[in-house]
C-alpha positions in Angstrom: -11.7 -5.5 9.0 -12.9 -3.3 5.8 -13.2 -6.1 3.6 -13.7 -3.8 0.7 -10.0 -3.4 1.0 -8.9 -6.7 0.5 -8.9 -7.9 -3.3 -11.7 -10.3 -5.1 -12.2 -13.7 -3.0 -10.9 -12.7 0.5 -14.8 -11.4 1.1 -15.9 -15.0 1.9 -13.8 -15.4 4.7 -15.7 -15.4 8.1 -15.9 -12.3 9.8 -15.8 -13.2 13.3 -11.6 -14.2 12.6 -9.1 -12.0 13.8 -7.8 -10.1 10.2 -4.9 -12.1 9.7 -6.5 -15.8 10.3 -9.3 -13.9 7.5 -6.7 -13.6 4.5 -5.0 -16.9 5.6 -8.7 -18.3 5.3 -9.3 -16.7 2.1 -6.1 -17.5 0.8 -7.2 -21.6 1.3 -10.6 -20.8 -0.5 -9.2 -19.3 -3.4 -6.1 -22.4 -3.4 -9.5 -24.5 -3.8 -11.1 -22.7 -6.4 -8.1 -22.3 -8.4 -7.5 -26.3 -8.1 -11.1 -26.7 -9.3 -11.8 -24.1 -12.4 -9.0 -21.8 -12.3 -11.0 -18.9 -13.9 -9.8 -14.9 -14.3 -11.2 -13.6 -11.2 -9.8 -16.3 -8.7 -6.6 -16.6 -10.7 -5.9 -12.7 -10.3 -7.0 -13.0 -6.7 -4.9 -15.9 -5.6 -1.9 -14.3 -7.5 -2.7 -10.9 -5.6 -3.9 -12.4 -2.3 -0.5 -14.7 -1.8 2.0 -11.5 -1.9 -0.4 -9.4 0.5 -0.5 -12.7 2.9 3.4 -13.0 2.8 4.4 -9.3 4.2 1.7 -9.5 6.7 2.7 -13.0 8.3 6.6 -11.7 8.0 4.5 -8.2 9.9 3.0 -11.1 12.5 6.1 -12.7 13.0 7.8 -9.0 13.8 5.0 -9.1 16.7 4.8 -12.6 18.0 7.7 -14.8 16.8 7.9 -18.8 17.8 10.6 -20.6 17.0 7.5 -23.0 14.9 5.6 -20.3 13.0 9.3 -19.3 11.5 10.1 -22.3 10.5 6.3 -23.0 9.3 6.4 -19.4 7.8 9.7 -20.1 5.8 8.5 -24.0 4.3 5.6 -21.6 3.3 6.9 -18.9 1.5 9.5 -20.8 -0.4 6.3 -23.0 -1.9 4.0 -19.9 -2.2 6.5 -18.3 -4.3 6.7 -21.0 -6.9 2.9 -21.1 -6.8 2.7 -17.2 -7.8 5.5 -18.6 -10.8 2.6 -21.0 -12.1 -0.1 -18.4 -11.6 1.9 -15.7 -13.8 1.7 -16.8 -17.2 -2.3 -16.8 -17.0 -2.3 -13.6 -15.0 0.7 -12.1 -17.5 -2.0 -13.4 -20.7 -5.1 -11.6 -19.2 -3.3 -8.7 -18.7 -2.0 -8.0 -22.0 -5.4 -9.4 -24.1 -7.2 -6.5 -22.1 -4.4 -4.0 -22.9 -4.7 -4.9 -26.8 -8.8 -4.9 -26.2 -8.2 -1.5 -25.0 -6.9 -0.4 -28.3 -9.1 -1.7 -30.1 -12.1 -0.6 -28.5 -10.5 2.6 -28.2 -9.5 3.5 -31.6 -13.2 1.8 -33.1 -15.1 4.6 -31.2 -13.3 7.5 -33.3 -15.2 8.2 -36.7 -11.8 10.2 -37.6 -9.7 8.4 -40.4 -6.7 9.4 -38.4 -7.5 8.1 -35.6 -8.4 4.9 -36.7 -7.1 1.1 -36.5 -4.6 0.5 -39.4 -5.5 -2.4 -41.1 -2.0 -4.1 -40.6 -2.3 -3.1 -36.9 -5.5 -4.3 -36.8 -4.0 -7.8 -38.6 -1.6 -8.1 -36.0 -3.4 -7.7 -32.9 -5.8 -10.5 -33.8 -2.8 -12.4 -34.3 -0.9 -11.5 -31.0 -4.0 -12.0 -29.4 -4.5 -15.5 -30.5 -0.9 -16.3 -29.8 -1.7 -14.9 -26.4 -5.0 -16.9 -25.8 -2.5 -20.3 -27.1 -0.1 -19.0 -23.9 -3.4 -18.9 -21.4 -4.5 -22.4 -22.3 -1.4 -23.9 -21.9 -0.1 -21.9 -18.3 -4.1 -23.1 -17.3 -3.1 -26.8 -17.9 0.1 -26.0 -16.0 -1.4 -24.4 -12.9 -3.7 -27.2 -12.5 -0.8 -29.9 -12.3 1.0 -27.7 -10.2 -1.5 -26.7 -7.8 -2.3 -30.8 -8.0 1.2 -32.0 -6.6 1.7 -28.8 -3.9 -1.5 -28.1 -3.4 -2.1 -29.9 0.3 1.3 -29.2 1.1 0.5 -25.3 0.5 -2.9 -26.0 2.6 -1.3 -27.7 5.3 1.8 -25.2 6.0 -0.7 -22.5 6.1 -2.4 -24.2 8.3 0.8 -24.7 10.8 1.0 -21.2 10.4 -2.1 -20.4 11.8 -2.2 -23.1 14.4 1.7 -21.3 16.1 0.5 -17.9 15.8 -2.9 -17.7 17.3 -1.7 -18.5 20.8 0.6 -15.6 20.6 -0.9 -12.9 18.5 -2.0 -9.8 20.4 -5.9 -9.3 20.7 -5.6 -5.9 19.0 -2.2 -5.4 16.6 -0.9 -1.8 16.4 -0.9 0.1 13.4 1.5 -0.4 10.7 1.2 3.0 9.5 4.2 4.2 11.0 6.5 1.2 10.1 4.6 1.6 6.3 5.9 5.4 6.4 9.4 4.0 7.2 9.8 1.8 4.4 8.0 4.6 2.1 10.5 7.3 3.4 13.9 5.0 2.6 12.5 4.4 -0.6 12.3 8.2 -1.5 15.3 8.6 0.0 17.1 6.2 -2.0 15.1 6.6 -5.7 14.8 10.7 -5.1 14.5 11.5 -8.9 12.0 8.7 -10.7 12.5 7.6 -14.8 11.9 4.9 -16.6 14.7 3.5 -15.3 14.3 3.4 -11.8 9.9 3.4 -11.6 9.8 -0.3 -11.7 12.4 -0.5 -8.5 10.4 2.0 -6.4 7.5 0.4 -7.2 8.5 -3.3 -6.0 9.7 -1.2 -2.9 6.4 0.5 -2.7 4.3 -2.7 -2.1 6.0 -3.1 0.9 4.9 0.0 2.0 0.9 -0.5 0.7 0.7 -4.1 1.8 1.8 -3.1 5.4 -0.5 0.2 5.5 -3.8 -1.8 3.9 -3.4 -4.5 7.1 -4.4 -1.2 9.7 -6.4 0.9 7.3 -9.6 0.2 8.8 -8.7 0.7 12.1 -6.1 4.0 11.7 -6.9 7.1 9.6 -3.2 7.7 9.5 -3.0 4.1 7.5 -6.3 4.5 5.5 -5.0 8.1 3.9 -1.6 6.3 3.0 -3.3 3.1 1.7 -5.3 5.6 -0.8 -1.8 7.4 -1.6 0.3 4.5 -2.0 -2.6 2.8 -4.0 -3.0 6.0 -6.5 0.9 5.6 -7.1 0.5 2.0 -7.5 -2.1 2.0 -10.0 -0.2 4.5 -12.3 2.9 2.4 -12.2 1.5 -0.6 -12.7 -0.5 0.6 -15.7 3.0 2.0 -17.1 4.2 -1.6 -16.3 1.8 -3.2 -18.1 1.9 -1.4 -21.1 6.1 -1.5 -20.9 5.7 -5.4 -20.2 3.5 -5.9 -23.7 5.6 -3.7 -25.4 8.4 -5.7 -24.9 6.3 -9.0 -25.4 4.8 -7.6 -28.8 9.1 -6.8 -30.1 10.0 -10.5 -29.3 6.8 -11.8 -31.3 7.1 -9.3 -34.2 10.8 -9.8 -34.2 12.3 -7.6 -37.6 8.4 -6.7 -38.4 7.7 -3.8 -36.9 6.0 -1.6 -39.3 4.9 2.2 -39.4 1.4 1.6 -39.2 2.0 -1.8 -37.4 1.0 -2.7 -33.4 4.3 -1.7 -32.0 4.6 2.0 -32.6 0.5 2.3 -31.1 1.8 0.6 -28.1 5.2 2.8 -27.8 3.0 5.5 -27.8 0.7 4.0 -24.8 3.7 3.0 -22.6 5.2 7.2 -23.3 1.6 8.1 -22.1 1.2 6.1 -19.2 4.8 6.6 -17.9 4.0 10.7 -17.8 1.1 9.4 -15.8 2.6 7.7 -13.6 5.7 10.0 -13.1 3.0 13.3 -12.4 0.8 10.9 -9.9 4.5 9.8 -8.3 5.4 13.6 -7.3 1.9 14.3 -6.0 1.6 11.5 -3.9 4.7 11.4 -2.4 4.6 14.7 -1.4 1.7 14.6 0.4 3.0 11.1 1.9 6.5 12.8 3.0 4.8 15.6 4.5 2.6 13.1 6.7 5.9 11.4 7.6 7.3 15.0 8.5 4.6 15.7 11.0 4.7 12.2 12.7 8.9 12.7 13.0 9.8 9.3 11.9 13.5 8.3 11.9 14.4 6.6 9.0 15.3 2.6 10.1 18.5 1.5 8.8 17.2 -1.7 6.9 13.3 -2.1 5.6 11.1 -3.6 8.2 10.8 -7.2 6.6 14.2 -7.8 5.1 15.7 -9.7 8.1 13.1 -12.1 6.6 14.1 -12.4 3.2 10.9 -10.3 1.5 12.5 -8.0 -0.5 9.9 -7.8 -3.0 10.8 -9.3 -6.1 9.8 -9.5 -10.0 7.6 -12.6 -9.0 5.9 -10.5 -6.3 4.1 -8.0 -8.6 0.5 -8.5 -9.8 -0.2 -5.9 -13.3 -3.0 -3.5 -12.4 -5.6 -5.9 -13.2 -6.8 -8.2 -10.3 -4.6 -6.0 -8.2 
C-alpha cells in the first residue's frame, strides 16, 4: 500500500497487514490518541480517516459479505458517525482560524494602502477568532467525554469487524477503479452543469468516487490517475466550501453589523474567488475523467455502488480541505 496516500496517522500502521486491516489499525491508534491529547493533527486525521474507513468496509462487504461482519459493520457505522459529530466542531474551528489567518497574513504582506487590513476588519477578526478559539475549547472538552463513554465500544466493533472479514477477504482485491468511474460518471450525469448551488452535492457524491479509487491507487494506474483527478477537484471544492462555510459563520456572529470595510465583504470576495476555482478545475478534470471512462466503456449502474448500504455521503461525512 502507498502509504503516502492515506492521510496523517494511518503511516504507523504495520505494513505487513493486508491494506484494509492497515486503516482499520490506524483508525484504533488515532481513537487512542484522540482519547489521550486530542491535538489538530490527530483530530483532522481521525475525522478524515473514519469516512475513508466506512466506504472501504461497505467496498469489503461488496466482496466478501457474512451475515456477522454486516451486522458488526452496521453497530459500527451508526457509532462512527456520531463520533465524526463530536470531532466536527474542533475540526470546523481549525478550519476557519486558518482561513481568517490567511487573510491576515495575506493582506500584511502588501505595502499598498489599498490593499491593506482595514482597521475595523482587522478589529473583528481578532474578535471572531477568539470567539472561534472559545468554540475549540469547549468541542475539545466534548470530544473527550464522548470518545470516554464510546470509545471501547468503537474499539471493540472495529475489532469484530476485522475478526469476520479476514477469513473471507480475497488475498489480492480487484481494483476499484472501474466501480470509482461508475459512481463518477452518474454523478456527471445527474449534476451536468455545476453552480453554487449544486458544487456542494457533487462534491459529497464525489468522495464516493475518491475514497473508492485511493483503496487501488497503488496497485492500478487506471485508479492512481483518477485519485490525482478526483483529488484536484476535491481540493478546489473543498476550499470553496470552506470559505462559503465561514462566510456564513461570520453573518450569524456579525448579525446587522456588517460593514463596508468590515470582515464580511473580504470574505464574500474569497468565497467568489475560490468558487471560479473550483468551477474551472471541475470542467478540466472531469473531462479528462469522462474521457477515461469513454475508453474503458463503462455502463452506467443503476444505483451508486454503496447505497444498498446506506452510505450516501452525507453533510457529516465531509472533512474541509485541511487535514483532508
Amino acid at each position: 500500500m502507498n502509504l503516502a496516500l492515506l492521510p496523517p496517522g494511518e503511516q504507523a500502521a504495520a505494513p505487513h497487514l493486508p491494506e484494509w486491516r492497515q486503516r482499520i489499525d490506524a483508525w484504533r491508534a488515532l481513537l487512542a490518541q484522540c482519547a489521550r491529547k486530542p491535538n489538530r493533527k490527530s483530530v483532522h486525521a481521525l475525522r478524515a480517516l473514519t469516512v475513508r474507513l466506512r466506504v472501504g468496509l461497505a467496498n469489503s462487504l461488496e466482496q466478501a459479505a457474512t451475515p456477522a461482519a454486516e451486522r458488526a459493520f452496521q453497530r459500527w457505522s451508526k457509532d462512527a458517525k456520531k463520533l465524526r459529530k463530536a470531532l466536527e466542531p474542533v475540526r470546523n474551528a481549525d478550519v476557519y482560524l486558518d482561513r481568517l489567518d490567511s487573510i491576515r497574513d495575506s493582506h500584511g504582506k502588501t505595502p499598498e494602502s489599498e490593499s491593506r487590513l482595514s482597521p475595523l476588519c482587522a478589529r473583528e477578526i481578532a474578535k471572531f477568532q477568539d470567539r472561534l478559539l472559545r468554540k475549540r475549547m469547549t468541542g475539545i472538552d466534548k470530544l473527550k467525554i464522548f470518545i470516554g463513554a464510546h470509545g471501547k465500544r468503537l474499539n471493540r466493533l472495529s475489532k469484530e469487524i476485522e475478526a469476520a472479514l479476514a477469513p473471507v477477504m480475497p488475498a489480492k482485491a480487484p481494483s476499484n477503479a472501474q466501480a470509482a468511474l461508475e459512481v463518477f460518471a452518474r454523478l456527471t450525469k445527474e449534476l451536468p452543469c455545476l453552480d453554487a448551488a449544486n458544487l456542494h452535492e457533487y462534491r459529497k457524491g464525489l468522495k464516493q468516487s475518491l475514497y473508492l479509487s485511493e483503496i487501488s491507487a497503488a496497485a492500478d494506474p487506471v485508479a492512481e490517475r483518477l485519485t490525482a483527478a478526483f483529488r484536484k477537484i476535491q481540493d478546489a471544492a473543498g476550499e470553496w466550501h470552506d470559505w462559503h462555510a465561514l462566510t456564513l459563520e461570520a453573518g450569524r456572529f456579525f448579525r446587522g453589523h456588517g460593514k463596508r470595510d468590515g470582515l464580511l465583504p473580504v470574505l464574500q470576495a474569497r468565497e467568489k474567488q475560490a468558487l471560479q476555482r473550483a468551477l474551472g478545475q471541475c470542467r478540466r478534470s472531469t473531462a479528462r475523467s469522462m474521457k477515461k471512462a469513454g475508453e474503458l466503456r463503462l455502463s452506467l449502474p443503476k444505483k451508486p455502488v454503496t447505497a444498498e448500504r446506506g452510505l450516501q455521503l452525507d453533510d457529516d461525512d465531509l472533512e474541509a480541505q485541511i487535514g483532508r
